[in-house]
C-alpha positions as CSV (number, residue, x, y, z in Angstrom):
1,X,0.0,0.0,0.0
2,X,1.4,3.4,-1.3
3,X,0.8,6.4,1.1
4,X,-0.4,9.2,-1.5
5,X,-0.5,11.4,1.6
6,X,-0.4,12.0,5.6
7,X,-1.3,14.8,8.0
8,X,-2.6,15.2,11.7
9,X,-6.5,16.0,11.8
10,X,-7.8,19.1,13.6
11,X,-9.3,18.9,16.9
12,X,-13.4,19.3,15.1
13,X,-11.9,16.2,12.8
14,X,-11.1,14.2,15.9
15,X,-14.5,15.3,17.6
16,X,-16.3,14.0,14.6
17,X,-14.7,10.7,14.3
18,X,-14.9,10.3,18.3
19,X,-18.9,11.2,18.3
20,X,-19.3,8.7,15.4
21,X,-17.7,5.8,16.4
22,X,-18.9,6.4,20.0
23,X,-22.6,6.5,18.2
24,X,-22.2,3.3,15.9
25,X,-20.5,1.1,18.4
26,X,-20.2,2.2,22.0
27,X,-16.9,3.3,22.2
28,X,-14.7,6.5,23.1
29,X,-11.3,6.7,21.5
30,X,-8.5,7.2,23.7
31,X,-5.6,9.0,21.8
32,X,-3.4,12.1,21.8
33,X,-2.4,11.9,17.9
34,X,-5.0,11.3,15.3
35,X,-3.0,11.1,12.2
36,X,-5.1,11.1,8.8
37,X,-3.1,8.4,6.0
38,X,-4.5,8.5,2.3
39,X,-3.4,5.9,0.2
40,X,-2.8,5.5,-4.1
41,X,-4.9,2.3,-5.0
42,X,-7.8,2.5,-2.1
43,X,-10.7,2.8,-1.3
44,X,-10.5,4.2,1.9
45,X,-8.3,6.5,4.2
46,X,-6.8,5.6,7.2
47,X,-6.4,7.5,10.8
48,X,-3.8,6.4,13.2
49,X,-4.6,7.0,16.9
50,X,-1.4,7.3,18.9
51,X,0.1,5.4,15.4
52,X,-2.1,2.5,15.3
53,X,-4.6,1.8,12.3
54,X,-7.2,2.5,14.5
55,X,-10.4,3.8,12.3
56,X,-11.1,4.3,9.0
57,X,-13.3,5.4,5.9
58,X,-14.9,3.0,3.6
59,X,-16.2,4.9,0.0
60,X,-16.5,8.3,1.8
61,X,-18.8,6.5,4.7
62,X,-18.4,8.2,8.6
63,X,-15.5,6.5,10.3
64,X,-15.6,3.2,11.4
65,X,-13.1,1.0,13.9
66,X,-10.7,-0.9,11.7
67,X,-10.3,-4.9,12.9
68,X,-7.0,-3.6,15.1
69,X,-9.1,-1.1,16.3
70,X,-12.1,-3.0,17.7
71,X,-10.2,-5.2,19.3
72,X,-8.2,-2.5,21.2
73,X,-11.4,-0.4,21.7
74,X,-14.1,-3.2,22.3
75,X,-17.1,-2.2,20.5
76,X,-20.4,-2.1,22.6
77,X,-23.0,-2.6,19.8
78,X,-22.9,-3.1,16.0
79,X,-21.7,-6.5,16.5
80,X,-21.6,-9.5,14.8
81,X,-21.2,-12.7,16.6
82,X,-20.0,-16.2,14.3
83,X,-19.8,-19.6,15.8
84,X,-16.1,-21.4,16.1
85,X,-16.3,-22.8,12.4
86,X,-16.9,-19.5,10.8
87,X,-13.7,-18.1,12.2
88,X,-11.4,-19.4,9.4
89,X,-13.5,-18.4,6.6
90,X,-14.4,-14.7,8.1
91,X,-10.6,-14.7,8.7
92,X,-10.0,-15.4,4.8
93,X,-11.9,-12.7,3.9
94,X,-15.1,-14.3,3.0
95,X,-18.4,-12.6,3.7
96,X,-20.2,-14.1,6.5
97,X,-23.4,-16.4,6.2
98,X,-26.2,-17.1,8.1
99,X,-25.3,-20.3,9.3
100,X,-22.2,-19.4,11.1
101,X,-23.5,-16.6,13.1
102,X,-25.1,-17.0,16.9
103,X,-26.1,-13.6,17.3
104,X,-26.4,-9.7,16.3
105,X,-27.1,-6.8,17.3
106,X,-30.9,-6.6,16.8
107,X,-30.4,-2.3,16.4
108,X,-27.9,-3.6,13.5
109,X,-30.4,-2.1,9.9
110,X,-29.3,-3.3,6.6
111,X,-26.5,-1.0,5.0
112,X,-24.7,-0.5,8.2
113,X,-21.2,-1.2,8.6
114,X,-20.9,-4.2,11.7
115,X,-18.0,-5.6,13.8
116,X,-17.6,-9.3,12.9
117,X,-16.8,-11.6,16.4
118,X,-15.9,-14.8,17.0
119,X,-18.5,-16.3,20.0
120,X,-15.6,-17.8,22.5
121,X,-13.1,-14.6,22.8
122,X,-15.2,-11.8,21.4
123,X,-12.1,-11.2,18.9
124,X,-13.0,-9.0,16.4
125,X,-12.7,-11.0,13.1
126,X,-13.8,-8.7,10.2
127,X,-15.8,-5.5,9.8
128,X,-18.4,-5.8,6.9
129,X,-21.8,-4.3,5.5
130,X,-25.1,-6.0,7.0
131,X,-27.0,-7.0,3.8
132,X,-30.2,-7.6,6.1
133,X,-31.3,-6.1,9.6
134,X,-30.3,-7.7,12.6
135,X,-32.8,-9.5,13.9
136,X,-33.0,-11.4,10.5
137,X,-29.4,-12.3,10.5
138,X,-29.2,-16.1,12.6
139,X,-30.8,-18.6,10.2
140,X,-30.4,-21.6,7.7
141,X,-29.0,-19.7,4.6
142,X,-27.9,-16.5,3.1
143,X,-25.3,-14.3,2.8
144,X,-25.7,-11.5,5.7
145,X,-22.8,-9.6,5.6
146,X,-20.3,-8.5,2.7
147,X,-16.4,-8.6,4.3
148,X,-15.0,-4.7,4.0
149,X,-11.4,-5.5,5.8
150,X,-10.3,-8.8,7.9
151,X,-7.5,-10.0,9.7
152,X,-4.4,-10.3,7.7
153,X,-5.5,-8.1,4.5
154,X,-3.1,-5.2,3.9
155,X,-5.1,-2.5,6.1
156,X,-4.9,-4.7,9.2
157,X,-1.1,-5.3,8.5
158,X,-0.5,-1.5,7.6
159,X,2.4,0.0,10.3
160,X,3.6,3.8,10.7
């Protein structure tokens, strides 16, 4: 990933990003630096809290946690929840289906962006678009949620 550019945020920047995150998941971000990385070839921008990849912008959306930083932040709502044999898959990349997921947030509307989970750790696997509401996503079949950015792609593995 080639950084195209990268500046610190103003304090109303930081404000917006901290009201909403805090407003989709639950959470207030902690940091002293917030650091704003574009890159070349992507869809999305990057901000660095305190340098880590910590939230970020998907096709001009508000901010949302990145996978590093849900797991550092630990999302209140907006969640996700997959079963033990859904881990690898969600993991890879792919987008989550019905059968693999316990529970979700029942506030969760189709078109929001969700934190993926694994059920026995409450690791933050993925982040993703819902495709249907919440309380439709536990069931037999169907794709629920399209992946976004996982463990291991080149966002989670980005480092000032």
């Amino acid at each position: 990933m080639q950084v195209k550019s990268r500046h610190h945020l103003r304090s109303d920047d930081i404000d917006t990003i901290r009201e909403a995150v805090g407003d989709h998941l639950g959470v207030d971000i902690d940091g002293d630096a917030f650091e704003l990385v574009e890159f070349v070839d992507a869809n999305y921008e990057l901000v660095l809290v305190d340098g880590e990849p910590a939230v970020f912008y998907v096709d001009d959306d508000e901010p949302f946690l990145t996978v590093r930083g849900a797991n550092n932040y630990e999302p209140e709502m907006g969640i996700v929840t997959v079963d033990a044999g859904a881990i690898s898959f969600v993991s890879d990349g792919a987008d989550v289906m019905r059968p693999g997921i316990v529970e979700a947030d029942s506030a969760i509307r189709a078109g929001d962006l969700v934190v993926v989970a694994e059920e026995t750790h409450e690791k933050v696997l993925a982040v993703g678009r819902a495709l249907v509401d919440g309380d439709e996503m536990v069931g037999d079949s169907g794709k629920v949620v399209e992946s976004i950015h996982h463990v291991g792609d080149e966002l989670y593995e980005f480092s000032a």
